[in-house]
C-alpha positions in Angstrom: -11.0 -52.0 19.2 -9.1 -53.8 16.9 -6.7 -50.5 15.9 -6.1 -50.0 19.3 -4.4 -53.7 19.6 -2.5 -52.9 16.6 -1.3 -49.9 17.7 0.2 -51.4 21.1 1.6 -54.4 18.8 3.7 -51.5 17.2 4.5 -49.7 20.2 5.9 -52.9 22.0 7.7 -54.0 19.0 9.5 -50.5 18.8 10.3 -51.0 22.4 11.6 -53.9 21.8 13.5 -53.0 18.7 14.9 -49.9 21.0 15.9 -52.4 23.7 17.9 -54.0 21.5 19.9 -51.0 20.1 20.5 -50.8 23.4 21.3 -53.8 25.0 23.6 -55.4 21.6 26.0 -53.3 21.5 27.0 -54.1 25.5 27.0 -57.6 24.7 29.0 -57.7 21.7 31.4 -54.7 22.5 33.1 -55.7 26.1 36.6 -54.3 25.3 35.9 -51.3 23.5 37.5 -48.0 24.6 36.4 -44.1 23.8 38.7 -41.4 25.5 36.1 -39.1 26.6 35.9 -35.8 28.7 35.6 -37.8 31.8 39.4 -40.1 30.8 40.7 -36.7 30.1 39.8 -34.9 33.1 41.0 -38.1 35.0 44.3 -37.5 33.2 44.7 -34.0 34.5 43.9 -34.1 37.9 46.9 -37.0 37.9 49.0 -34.8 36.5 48.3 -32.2 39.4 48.0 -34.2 42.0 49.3 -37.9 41.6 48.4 -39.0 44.8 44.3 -37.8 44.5 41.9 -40.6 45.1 38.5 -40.5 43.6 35.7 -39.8 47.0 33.1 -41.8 44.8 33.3 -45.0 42.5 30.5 -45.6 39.7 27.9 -48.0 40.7 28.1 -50.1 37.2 31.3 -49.9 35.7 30.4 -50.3 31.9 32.6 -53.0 30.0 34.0 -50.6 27.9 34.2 -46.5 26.4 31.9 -47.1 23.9 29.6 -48.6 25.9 29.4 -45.5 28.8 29.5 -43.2 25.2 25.8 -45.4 24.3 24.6 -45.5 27.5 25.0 -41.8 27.8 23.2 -41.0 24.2 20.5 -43.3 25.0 20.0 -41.5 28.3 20.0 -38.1 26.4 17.2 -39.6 23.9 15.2 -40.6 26.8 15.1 -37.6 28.6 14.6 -35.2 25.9 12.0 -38.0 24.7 10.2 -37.4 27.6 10.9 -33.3 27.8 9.2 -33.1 24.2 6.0 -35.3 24.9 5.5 -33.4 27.9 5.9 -30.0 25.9 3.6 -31.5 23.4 0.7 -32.4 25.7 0.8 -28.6 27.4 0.7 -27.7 24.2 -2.5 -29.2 23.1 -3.7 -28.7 26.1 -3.0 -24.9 25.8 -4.7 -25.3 22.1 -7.7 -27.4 23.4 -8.5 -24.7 26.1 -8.3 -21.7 23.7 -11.1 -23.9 21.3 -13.5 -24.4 24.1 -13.0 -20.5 25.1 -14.1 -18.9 21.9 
């Protein structure tokens, strides 16, 4: 019983930890600015067509480029976090079936 408590202690402080990878860097950096794909492509469709508005506006505006670049990375960890646990569990499932077969 008592290595199970230890292990959640671990887990929740790596959560924690990861939270605050996360949440730092929009505190400290408000101002910071990254041209990315999206700036660029905003650049080129003014060029085309000055007078194009946007149909859609971003529900949080992050505070700076940086910030959208993190927030984007983090989301990519997450979800191929998630992707490889699942793939992992099918596959010991998969391996656990084949044992109890033979």
């Amino acid at each position: 019983m008592e290595q199970t408590t230890g292990k959640w202690k671990t887990v929740v402080i790596l959560f924690l930890i990861c939270v605050l990878i996360a949440v730092l860097p929009l505190a400290i950096n408000r101002d910071s600015e990254f041209g990315g794909a999206d700036g660029a492509a905003e650049e080129a469709i003014s060029q085309i067509d000055p007078n194009y508005e946007a149909w859609a506006d971003p529900v949080l505006e992050p505070p700076g480029g940086e910030t959208e670049s993190l927030l984007f990375c983090l989301q990519a960890a997450i979800g191929s976090g998630i992707f490889f646990y699942c793939f992992g569990v099918m596959r010991e499932r998969h391996r656990h079936q084949k044992e109890s077969n033979s």
